[in-house]
KEPATI-376503 format. One record per atom (N, C-alpha, C, O): x, y, z; atom name. Coordinates in steps of 0.2 Angstrom, whole numbers. Layout:
BEGIN
R    east   north      up   palo
R       X       Y       Z     CA
...
This chain:
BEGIN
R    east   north      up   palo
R      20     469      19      N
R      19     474      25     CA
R      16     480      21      C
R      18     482      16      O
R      11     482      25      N
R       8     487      22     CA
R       8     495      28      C
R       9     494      34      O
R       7     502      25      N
R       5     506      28     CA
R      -1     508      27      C
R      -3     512      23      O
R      -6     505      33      N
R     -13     507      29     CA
R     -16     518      34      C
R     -15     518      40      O
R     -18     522      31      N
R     -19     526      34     CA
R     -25     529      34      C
R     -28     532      29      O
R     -27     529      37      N
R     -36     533      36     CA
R     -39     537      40      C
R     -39     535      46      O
R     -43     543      37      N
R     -43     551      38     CA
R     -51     548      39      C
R     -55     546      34      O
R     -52     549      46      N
R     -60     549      45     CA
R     -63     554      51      C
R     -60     559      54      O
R     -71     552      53      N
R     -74     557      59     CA
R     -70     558      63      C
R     -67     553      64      O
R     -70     561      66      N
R     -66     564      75     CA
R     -74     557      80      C
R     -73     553      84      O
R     -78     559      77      N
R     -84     556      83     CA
R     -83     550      82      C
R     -87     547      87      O
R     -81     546      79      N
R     -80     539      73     CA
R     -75     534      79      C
R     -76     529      82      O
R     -69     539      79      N
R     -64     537      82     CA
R     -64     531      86      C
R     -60     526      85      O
R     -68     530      93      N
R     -67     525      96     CA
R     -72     517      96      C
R     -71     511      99      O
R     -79     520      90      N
R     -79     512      88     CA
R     -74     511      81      C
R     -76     507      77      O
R     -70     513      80      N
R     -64     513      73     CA
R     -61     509      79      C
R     -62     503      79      O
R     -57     513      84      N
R     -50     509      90     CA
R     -52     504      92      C
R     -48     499      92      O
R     -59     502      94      N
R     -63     496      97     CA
R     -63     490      91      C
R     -63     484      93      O
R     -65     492      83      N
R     -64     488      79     CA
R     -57     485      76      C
R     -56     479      74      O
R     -53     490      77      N
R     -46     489      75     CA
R     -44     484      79      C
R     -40     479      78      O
R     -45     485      87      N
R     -43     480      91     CA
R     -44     474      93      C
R     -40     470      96      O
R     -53     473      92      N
R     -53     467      89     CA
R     -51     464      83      C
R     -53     458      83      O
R     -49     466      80      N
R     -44     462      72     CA
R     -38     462      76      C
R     -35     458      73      O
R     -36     464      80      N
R     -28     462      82     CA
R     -23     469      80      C
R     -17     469      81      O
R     -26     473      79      N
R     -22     478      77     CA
R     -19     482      83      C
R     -23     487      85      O
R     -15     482      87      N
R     -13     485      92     CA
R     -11     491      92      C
R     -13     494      96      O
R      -5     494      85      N
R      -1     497      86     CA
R      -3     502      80      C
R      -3     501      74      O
R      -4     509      85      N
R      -9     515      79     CA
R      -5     520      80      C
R       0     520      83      O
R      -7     525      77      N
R      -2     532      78     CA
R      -8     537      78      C
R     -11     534      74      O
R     -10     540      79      N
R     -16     546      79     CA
R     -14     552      77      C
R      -8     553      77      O
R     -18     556      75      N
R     -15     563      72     CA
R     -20     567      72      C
R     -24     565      68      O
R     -22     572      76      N
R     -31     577      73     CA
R     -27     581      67      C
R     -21     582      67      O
R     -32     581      62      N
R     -30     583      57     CA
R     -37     587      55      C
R     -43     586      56      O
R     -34     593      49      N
R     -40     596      47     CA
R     -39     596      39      C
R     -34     596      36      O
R     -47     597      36      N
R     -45     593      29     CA
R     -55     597      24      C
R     -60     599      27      O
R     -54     597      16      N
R     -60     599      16     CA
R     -61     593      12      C
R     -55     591      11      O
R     -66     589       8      N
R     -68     585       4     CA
R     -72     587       1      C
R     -73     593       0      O
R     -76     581       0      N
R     -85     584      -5     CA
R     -91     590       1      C
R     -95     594       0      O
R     -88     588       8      N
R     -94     591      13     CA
R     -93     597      10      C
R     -88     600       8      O
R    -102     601      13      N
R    -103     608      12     CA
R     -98     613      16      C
R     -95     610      21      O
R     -98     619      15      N
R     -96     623      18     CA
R    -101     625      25      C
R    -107     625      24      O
R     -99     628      30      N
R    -101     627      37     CA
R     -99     636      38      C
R     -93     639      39      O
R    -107     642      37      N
R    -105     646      40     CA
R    -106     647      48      C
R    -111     645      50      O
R    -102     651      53      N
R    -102     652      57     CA
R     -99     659      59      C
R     -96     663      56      O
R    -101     660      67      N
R    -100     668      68     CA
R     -92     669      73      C
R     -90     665      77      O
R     -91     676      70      N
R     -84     674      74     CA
R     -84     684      76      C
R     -83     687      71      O
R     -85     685      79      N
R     -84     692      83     CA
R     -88     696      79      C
R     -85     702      78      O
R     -95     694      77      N
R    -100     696      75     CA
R    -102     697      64      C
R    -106     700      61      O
R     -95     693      63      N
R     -92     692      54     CA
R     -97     687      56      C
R     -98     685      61      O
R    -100     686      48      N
R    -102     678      46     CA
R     -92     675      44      C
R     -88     679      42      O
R     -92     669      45      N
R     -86     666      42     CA
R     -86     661      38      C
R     -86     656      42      O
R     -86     658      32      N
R     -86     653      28     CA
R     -78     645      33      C
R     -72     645      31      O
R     -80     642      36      N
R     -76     635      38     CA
R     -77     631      33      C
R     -82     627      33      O
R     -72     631      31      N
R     -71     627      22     CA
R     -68     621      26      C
R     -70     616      24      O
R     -62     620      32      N
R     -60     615      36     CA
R     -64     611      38      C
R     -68     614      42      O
R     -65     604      39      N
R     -66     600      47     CA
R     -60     596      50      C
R     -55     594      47      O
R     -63     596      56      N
R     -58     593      62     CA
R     -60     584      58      C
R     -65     582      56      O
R     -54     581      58      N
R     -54     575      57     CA
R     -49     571      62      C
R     -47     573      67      O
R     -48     565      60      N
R     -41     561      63     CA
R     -40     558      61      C
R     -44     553      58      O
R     -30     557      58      N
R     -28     553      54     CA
R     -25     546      58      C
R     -20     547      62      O
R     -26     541      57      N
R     -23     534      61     CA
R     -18     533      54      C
R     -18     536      48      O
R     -12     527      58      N
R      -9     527      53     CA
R      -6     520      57      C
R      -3     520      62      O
R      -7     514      53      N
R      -5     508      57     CA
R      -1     504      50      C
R      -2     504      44      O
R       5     501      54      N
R       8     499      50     CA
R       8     489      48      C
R      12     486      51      O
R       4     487      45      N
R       2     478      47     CA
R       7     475      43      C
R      12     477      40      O
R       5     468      44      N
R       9     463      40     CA
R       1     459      36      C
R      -5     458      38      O
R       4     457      29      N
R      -1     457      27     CA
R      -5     453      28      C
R     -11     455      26      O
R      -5     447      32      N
R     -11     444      34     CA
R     -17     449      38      C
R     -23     449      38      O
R     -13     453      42      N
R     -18     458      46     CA
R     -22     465      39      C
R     -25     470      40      O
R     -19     462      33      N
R     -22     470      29     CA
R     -30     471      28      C
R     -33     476      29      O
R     -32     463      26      N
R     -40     466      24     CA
R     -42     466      31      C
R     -45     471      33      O
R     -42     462      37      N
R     -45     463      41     CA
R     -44     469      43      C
R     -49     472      43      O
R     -39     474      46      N
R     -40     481      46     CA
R     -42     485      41      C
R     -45     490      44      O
R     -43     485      34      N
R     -49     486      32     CA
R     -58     484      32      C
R     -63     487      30      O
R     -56     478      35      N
R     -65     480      35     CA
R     -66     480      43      C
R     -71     477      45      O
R     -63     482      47      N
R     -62     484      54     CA
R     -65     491      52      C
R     -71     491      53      O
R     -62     496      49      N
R     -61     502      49     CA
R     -68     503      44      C
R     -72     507      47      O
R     -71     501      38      N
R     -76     502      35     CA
R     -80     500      37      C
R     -85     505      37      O
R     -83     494      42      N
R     -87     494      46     CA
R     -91     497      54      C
R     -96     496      57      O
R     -83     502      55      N
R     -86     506      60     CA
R     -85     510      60      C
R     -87     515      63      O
R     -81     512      53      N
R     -82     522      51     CA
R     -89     524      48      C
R     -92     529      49      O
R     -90     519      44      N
R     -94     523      38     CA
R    -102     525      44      C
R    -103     523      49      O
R    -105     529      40      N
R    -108     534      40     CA
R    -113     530      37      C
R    -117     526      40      O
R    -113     534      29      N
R    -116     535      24     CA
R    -115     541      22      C
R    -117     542      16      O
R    -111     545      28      N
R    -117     553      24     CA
R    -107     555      21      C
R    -103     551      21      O
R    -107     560      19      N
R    -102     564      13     CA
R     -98     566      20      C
R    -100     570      25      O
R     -90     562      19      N
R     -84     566      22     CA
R     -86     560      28      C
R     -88     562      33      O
R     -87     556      27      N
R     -83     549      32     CA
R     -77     547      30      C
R     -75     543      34      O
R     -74     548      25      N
R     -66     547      25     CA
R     -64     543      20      C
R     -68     541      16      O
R     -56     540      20      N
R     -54     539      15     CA
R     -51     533      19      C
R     -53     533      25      O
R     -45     527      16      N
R     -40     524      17     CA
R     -35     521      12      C
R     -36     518       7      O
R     -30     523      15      N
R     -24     524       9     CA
R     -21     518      12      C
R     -21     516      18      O
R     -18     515       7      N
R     -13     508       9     CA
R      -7     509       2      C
R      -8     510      -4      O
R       0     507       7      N
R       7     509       3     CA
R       7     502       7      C
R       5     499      12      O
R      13     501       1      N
R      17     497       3     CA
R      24     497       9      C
R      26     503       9      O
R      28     493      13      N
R      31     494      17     CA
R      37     490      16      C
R      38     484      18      O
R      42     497      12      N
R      49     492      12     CA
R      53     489      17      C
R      55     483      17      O
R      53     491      20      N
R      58     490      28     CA
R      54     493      33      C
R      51     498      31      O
R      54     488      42      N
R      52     492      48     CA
R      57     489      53      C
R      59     483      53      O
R      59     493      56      N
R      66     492      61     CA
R      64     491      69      C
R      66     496      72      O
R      61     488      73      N
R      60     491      80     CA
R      65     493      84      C
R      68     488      88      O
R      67     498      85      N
R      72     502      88     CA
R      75     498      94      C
R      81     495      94      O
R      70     496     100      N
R      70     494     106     CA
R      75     487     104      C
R      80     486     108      O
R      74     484     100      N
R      76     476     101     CA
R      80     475      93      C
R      83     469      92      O
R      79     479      90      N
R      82     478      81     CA
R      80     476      78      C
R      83     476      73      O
R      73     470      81      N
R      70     465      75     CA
R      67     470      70      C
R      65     476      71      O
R      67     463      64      N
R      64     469      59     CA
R      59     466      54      C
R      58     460      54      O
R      56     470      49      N
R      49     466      46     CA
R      44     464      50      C
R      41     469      53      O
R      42     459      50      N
R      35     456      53     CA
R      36     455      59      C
R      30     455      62      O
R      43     453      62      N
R      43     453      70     CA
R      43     459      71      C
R      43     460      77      O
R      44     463      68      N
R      45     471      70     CA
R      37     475      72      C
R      36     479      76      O
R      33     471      68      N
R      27     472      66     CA
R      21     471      74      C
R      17     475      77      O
R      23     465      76      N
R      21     461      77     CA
R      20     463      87      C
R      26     464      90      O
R      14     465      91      N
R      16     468      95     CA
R      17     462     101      C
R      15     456      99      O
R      18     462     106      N
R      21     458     113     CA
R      14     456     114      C
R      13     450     112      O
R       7     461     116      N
R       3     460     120     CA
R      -1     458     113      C
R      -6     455     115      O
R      -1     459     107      N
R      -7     456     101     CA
R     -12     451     105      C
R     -18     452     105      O
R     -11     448     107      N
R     -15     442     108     CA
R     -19     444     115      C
R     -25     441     116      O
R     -17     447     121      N
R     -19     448     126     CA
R     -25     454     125      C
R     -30     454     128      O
R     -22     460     121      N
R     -26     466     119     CA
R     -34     463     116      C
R     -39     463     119      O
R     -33     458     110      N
R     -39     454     106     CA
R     -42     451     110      C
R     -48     453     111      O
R     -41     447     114      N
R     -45     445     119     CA
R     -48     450     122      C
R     -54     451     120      O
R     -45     456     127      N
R     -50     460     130     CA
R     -53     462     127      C
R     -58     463     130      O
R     -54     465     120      N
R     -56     469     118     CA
R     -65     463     115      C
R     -71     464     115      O
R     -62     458     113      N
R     -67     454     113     CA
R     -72     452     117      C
R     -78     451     115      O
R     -70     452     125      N
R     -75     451     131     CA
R     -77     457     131      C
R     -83     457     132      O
R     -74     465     131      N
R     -77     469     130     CA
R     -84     470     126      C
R     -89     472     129      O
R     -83     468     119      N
R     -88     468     115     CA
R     -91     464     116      C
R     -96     467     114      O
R     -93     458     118      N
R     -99     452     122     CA
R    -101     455     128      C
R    -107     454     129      O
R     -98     458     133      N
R     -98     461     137     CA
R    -106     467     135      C
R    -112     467     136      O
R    -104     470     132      N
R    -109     476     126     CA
R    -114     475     124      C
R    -119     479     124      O
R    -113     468     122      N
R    -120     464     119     CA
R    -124     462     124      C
R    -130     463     124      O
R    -120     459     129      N
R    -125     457     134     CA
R    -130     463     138      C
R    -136     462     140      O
R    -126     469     138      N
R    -130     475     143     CA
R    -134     477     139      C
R    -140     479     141      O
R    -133     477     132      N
R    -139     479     127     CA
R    -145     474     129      C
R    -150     475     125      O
């Protein structure tokens, strides 16, 4: 079991959630998050000051898999975050000593593992055929 977590575009976000759910990944956590990396600094006016915005708006996911699901959420997320350009983001993976599901007690991979997995993958699949076709 891993904690995979990754700090990317704010604009990125919903082909990231469209890709993650077609890999099967159901269960996300969201966070807007603000953060500086290699990107330039961003002047702008604020009650007539120039101000240096050393910050951007990002968003942090944080989804916790079993490890069959690890690379494929991995190249879920690289293939619809990246850019190319500087400050498309990072992803961190930790390992996952113990997960408890509060509601029911199972724990580990059944914990992991959501009720709808297979119902969400599907829709999210006729979505994307769906997409291609209107293209």
């Amino acid at each position: 079991m891993k904690l995979i977590t990754t700090i990317l575009r704010l604009e990125r976000l919903p082909e990231v959630k469209a890709a993650l759910f077609r890999a099967g990944v159901t269960g996300i956590t969201l966070s807007r998050v603000s953060g500086h990396g290699g990107e330039r600094e961003i002047l702008g006016q604020y009650r007539g000051t120039t101000v240096v915005m050393e910050f951007r708006d990002k968003v942090k996911i944080e989804m916790a898999v079993s490890e069959p699901f690890v690379q494929p959420t991995i190249d879920a997320i690289l293939s619809s975050a990246r850019t190319g350009e500087v400050g498309d983001g990072k992803i961190f993976v930790q390992p996952l000593e113990r997960v408890i599901r509060i509601r029911t007690g199972e724990e580990d991979n059944a914990a992991l593992t959501a009720i709808n997995a297979d119902e969400v993958q599907r829709a999210a699949i006729e979505v994307a055929a769906a997409e291609v076709g209107v293209m």
